[in-house]
Phi, psi and omega in degrees: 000140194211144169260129174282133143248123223242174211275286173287344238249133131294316218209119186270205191263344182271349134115019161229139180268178166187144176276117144290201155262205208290263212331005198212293187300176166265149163336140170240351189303309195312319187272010161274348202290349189268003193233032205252093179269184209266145213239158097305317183240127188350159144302167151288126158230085182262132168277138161251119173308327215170147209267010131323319218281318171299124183302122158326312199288341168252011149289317184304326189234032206222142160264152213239140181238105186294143195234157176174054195320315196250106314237005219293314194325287168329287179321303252249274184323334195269276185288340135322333153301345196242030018181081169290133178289311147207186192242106201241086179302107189265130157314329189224158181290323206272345179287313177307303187292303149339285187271017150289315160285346175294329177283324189042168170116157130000267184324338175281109134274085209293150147211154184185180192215156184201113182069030166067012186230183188279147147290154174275122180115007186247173178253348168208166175279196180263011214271139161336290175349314153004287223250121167236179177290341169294327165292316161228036185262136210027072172213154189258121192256136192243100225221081168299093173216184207294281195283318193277332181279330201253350156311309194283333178303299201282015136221070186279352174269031202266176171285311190237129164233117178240167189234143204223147175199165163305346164293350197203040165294317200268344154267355167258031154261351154297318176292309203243053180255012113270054193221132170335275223202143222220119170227118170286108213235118175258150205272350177057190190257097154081354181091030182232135186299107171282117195303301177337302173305336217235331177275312178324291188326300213286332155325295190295325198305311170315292168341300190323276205292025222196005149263322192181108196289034181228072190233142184268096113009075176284164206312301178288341196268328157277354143326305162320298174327292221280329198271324196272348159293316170291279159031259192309288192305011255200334201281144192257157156314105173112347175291157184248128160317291184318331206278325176281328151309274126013311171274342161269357171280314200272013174266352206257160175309297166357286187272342161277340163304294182311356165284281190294337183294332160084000000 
């Protein structure tokens, strides 16, 4: 079973959206405003390391932002940016390979990863690198990977889904700076909480709050928030942010397995 996530679009015909990045998407506030209902109380803006850690019930009534930084998160935002017609994410290898045939054409591109390595049938892996605009521009990409598909899967009964990495923080922090309540979700390793999902979240969250301080916090989202702040406020003078990201990134179990993996 695959969600289409489609390229200009917030919101596909299948009813979960996803933001590329800012340079590519269109403004989305306007088209959140029908979903922003009236409050008694702050909003939620909560982090989950791994979709255990999340109450169904609080996933239900939440726009959900799957994180999944190394790399499916990165890979989506990336090849939609490179103006993909949509990201049509599978959970299983054979799903995948299914609804290649079923589409046929051209137009079709599989990619996907197992273990961090190409599938055999496929025509690219998950890495962004991947996806350039010669490549994936206009094509319906059929997108298979270890973590991140089976992240969108366990919560497609969310009300609203998007998908996030640092790379596209600041428009999906546009998209849901009206919406009640915002659960930030990492698709993790293997069922084990990947730090890497978790320094992204702080990013978007940072993103959030920096559209609109007036969010009620849980714990991990304030933790997440203070490490990626410290970071940022923490960079000397004549230093690059990015540079200092990237190495805190290139510091996680994550990015050193994807390191050995070469």
């Amino acid at each position: 079973m695959s969600t289409a996530i489609g390229g200009g679009d917030t919101a596909t015909s299948w009813g979960i959206g996803v933001t590329s990045v800012s340079q590519y998407n269109a403004d989305l506030t306007s088209a959140n405003r029908c979903h922003a209902p009236a409050l008694n109380r702050m909003p939620r803006l909560d982090l989950y390391p791994l979709a255990k850690d999340a109450p169904r019930e609080a996933l239900a009534d939440a726009t959900v932002i799957v994180v999944d930084m190394l790399r499916a998160s990165t890979t989506i935002a990336t090849a939609l940016a490179a103006g993909a017609e949509c990201v049509m994410p599978f959970a299983e290898i054979d799903e995948t390979l299914a609804a290649a045939q079923r589409f046929g054409g051209d137009r079709v591109l599989r990619g996907g990863e197992g273990g961090g390595r190409l599938l055999p049938g496929f025509a690219r892996d998950t890495s962004p690198a991947e996806y350039t605009p010669g490549r994936a521009a206009d094509r319906r990409i059929l997108f298979t990977t270890t973590n991140g598909a089976r992240a969108l899967q366990h919560v497609r009964e969310a009300r609203r889904v998007l998908v996030g990495a640092a790379i596209n923080a600041s428009a999906v922090a546009r998209a849901v700076e009206l919406d009640a309540d915002v659960a930030v979700l990492g698709a993790g390793t293997d069922g084990v909480l990947a730090m890497e999902d978790l320094i992204a979240g702080g990013v978007i969250i940072d993103a959030m709050i920096r559209r609109s301080d007036g969010w009620s916090l849980n714990r991990s989202a304030t933790a997440m928030l203070e490490h990626w702040q410290g970071l940022r406020d923490g960079v000397a003078a004549g230093a690059s942010l990015i540079e200092v990201f990237a190495a805190d990134i290139q510091s996680t179990d994550g990015a050193r397995n994807l390191i050995s993996i070469g």
